[in-house]
C-alpha positions as a printed NumPy array, in Angstrom:
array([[  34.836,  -99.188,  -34.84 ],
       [  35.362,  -95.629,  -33.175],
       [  34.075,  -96.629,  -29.341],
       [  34.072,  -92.859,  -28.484],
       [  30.488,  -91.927,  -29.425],
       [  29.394,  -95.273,  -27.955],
       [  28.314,  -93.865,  -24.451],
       [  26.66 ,  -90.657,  -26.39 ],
       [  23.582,  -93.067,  -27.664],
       [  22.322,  -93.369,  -23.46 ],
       [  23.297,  -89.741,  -21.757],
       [  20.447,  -89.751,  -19.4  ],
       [  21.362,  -93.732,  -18.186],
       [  24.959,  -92.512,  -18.22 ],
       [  23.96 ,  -89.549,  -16.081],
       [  22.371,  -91.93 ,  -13.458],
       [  24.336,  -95.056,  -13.195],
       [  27.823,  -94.009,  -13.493],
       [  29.915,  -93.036,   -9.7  ],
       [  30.573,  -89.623,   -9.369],
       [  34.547,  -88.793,   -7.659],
       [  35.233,  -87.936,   -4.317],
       [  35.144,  -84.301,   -3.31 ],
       [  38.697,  -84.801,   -1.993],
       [  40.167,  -84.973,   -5.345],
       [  38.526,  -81.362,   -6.212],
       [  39.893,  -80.089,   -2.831],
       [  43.228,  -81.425,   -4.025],
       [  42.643,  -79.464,   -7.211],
       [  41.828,  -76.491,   -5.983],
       [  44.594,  -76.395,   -3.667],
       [  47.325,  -77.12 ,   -5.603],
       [  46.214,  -74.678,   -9.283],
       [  44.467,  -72.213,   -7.184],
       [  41.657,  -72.294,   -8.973],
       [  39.361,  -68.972,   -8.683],
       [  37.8  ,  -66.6  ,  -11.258],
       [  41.204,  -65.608,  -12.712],
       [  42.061,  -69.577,  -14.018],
       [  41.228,  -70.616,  -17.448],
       [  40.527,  -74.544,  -17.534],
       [  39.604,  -76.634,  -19.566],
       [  37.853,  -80.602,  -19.459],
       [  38.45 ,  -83.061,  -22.032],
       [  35.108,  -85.072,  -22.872],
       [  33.161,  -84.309,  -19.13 ],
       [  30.065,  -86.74 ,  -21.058],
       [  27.314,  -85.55 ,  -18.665],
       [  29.842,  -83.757,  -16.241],
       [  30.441,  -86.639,  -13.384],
       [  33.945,  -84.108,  -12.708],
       [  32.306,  -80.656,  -13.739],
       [  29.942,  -78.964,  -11.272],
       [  32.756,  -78.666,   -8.41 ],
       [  35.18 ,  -76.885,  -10.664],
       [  32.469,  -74.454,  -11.544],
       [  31.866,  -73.888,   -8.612],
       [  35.552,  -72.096,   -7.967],
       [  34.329,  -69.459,  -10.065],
       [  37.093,  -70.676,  -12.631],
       [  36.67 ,  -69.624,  -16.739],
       [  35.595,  -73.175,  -17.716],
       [  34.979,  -74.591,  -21.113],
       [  34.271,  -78.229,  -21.582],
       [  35.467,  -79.823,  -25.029],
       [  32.689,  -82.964,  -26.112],
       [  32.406,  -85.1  ,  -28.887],
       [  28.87 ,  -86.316,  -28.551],
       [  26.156,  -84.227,  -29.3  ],
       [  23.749,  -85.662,  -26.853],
       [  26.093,  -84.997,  -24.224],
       [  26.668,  -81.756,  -25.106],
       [  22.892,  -80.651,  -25.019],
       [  22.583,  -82.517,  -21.787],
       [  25.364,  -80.349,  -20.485],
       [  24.153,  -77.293,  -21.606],
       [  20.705,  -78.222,  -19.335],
       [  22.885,  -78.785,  -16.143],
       [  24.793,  -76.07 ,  -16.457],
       [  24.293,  -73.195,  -18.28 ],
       [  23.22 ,  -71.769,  -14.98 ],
       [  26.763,  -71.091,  -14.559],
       [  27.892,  -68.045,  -16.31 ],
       [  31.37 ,  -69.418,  -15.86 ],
       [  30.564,  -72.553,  -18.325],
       [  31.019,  -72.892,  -21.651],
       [  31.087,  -76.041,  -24.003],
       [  32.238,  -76.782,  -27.371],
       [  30.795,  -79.819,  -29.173],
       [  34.128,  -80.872,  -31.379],
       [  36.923,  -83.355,  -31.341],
       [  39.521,  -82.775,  -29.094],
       [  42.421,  -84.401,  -31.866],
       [  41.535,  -81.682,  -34.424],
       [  39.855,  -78.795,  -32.912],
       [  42.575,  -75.751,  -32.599],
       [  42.986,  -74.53 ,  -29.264],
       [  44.589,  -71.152,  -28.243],
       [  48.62 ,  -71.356,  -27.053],
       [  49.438,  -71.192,  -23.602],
       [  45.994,  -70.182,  -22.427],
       [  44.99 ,  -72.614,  -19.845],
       [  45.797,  -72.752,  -15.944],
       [  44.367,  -76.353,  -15.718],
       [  43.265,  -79.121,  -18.471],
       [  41.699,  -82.012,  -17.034],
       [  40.444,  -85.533,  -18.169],
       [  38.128,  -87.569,  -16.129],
       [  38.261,  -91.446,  -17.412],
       [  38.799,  -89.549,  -20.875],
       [  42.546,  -88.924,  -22.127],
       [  43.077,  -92.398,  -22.627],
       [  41.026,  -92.47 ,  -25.839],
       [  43.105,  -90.175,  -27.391],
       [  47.096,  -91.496,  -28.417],
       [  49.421,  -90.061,  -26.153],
       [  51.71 ,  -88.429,  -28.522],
       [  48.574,  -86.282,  -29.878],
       [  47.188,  -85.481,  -26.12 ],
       [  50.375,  -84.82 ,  -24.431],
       [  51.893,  -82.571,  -26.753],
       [  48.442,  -80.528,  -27.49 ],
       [  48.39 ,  -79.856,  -23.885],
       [  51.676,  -78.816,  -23.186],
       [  51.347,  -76.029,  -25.698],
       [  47.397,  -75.173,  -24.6  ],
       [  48.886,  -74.759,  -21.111],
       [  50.481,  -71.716,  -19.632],
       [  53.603,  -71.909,  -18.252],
       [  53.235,  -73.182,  -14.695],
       [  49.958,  -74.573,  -15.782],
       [  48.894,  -78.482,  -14.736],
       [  47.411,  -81.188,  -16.4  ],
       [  45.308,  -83.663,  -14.335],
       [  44.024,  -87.297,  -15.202],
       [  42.125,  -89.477,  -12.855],
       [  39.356,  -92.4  ,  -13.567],
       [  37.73 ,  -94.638,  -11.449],
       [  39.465,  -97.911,  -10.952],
       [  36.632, -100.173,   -9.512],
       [  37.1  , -103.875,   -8.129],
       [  34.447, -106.024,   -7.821],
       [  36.712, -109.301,   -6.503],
       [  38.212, -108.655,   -3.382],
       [  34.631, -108.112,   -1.232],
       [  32.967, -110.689,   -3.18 ],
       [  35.145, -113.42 ,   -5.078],
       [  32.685, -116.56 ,   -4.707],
       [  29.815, -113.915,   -6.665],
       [  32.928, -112.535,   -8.917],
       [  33.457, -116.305,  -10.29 ],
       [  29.92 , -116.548,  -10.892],
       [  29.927, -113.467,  -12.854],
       [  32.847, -114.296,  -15.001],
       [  30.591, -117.628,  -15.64 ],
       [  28.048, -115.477,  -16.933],
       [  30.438, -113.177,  -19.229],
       [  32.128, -116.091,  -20.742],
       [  29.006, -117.87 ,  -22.033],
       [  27.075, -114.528,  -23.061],
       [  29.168, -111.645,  -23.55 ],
       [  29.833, -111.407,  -27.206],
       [  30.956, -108.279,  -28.386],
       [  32.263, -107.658,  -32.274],
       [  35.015, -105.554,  -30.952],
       [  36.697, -105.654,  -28.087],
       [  37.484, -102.307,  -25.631],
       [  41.501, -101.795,  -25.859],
       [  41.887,  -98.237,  -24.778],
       [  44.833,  -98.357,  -22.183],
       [  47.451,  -95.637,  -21.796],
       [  50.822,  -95.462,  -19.433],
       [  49.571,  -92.13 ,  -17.598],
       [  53.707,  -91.791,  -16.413],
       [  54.674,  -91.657,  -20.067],
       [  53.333,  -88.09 ,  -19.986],
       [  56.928,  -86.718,  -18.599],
       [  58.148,  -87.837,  -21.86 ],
       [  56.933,  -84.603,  -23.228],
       [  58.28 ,  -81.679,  -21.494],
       [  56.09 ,  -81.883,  -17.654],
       [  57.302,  -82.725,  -14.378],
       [  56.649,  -82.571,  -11.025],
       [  54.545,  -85.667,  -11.294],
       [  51.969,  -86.6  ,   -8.345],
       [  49.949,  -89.142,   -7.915],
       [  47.363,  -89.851,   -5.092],
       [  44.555,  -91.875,   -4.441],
       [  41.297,  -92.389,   -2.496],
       [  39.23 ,  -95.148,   -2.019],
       [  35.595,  -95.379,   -1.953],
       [  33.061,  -98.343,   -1.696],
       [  29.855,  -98.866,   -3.205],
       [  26.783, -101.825,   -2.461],
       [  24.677, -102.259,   -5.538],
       [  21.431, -104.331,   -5.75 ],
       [  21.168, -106.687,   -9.045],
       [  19.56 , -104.259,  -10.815],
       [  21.505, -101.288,   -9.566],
       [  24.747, -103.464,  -10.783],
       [  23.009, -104.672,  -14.12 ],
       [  22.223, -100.338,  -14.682],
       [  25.609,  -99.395,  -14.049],
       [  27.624, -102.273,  -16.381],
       [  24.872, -101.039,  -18.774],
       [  26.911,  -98.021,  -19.094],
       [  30.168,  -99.747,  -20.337],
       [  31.05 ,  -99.253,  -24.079],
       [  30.97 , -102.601,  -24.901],
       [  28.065, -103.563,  -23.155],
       [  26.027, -100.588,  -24.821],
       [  26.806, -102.607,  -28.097],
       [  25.498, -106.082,  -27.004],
       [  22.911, -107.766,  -29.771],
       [  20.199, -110.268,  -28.843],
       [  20.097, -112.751,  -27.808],
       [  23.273, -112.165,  -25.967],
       [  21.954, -109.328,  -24.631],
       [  18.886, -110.505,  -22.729],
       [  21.063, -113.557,  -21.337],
       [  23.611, -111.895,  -20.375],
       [  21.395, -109.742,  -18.451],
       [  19.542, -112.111,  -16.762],
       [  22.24 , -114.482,  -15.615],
       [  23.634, -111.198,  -13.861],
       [  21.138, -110.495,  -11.696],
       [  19.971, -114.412,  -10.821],
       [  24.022, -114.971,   -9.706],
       [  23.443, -111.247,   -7.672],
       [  20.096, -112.102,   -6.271],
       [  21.309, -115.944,   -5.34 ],
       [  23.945, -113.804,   -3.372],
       [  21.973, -112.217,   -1.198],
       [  21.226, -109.667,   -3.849],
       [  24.521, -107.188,   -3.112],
       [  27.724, -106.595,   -4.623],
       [  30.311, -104.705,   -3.241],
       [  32.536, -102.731,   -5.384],
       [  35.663, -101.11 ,   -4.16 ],
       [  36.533,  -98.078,   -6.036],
       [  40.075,  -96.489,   -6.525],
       [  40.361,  -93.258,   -8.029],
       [  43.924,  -92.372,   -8.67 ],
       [  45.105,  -88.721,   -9.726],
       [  47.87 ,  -88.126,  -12.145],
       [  49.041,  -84.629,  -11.718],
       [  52.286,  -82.587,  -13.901],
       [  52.783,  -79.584,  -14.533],
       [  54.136,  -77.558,  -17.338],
       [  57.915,  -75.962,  -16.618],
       [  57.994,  -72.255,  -15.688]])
């Protein structure tokens, strides 16, 4: 089963329920590629652009590479306003991109679904020389604040979460200076969210392999979420990391 069309059967939940990034990491960004109206960049799979309006608004040339088509028209809503954007609805893996064109490519929770050896050295020759590549995701942790409500959760997901397939996307984000970057950075910033049961049982919603959940699983599943959230007081705290992966193409 290909999971990376999954999320494009809910764009308007996916929209809603899924965090957005701190502005810090755009600052950072901005800072360090010097984004303006002269950069070319480029963003692998932005789904409904949770990482897109705050690069627009640099004034960069920015073009936005989806797979899904229902992301793609959703996209085009938000933000053909901008006369900087531009999308192409395509797969990254086989669309052919221009040499040594971009300033910045970017993946937000993304580049992992693509193997390493295809993504890494497709960049490397879309990038100019100079030019960065930047990966960062959200990291979230729902234990730490809450690990009485967190056992009561995993009760839940053991006795009704039955999926066909199982979600095995991971990639080593350092293995990228094993084709020709360096000057690898990494930061991080931390942010912390309080969802009600129904705000939590929206956003999991949005997970690949809960999209796919069948009946009755489904409905169970579901349900036992939000009676172990509600018998908690009816909050869950997640702690979010988002971590920034940042090389750069030699001169």
């Amino acid at each position: 089963m290909d999971f990376r069309k999954t999320f494009d059967k809910i764009p308007e939940s996916f929209d809603k329920y899924r965090p957005r990034y701190c502005k810090e990491l755009f600052q950072e960004l901005e800072m360090v590629c010097e984004l303006n109206s002269d950069k070319n960049v480029l963003e692998i799979g932005p789904g409904t652009g949770q990482a897109t309006e705050l690069i627009l608004k640099t004034g960069c040339n920015y073009t936005a590479i989806e797979l899904g088509e229902n992301f793609t028209s959703l996209m085009k809503e938000k933000y053909s306003c901008y006369k900087n954007f531009h999308i192409v609805n395509a797969d990254f893996e086989n669309y052919i991109f221009e040499e040594n064109k971009y300033d910045l490519v970017y993946s937000a929770a993304t580049i992992q679904w693509i193997p390493e050896e295809i993504a890494f050295t497709k960049i490397f020759k879309m990038l100019k020389p100079g030019g960065y590549l930047a990966m960062f995701m959200t990291r979230s942790d729902e234990r730490s604040a809450n690990p009485l409500l967190r056992d009561e959760i995993d009760k839940v997901y053991d006795k009704f979460f039955y999926v066909k397939q199982k979600y095995n996307c991971k990639m080593h984000y350092e293995n990228v200076l094993n084709y020709g970057f360096d000057h690898l950075k990494y930061k991080e910033w931390k942010k912390v969210r309080k969802l009600n049961a129904e705000e939590y049982v929206c956003y999991i919603s949005t997970h690949c392999e809960h999209i796919l959940l069948e009946e009755p699983y489904k409905s169970n599943y579901y349900d036992g979420i939000r009676k172990v959230i509600m018998d908690a007081g009816n909050e869950i705290v997640i702690t979010d990391t988002i971590p920034l992966y940042l090389v750069q193409k030699p001169l």
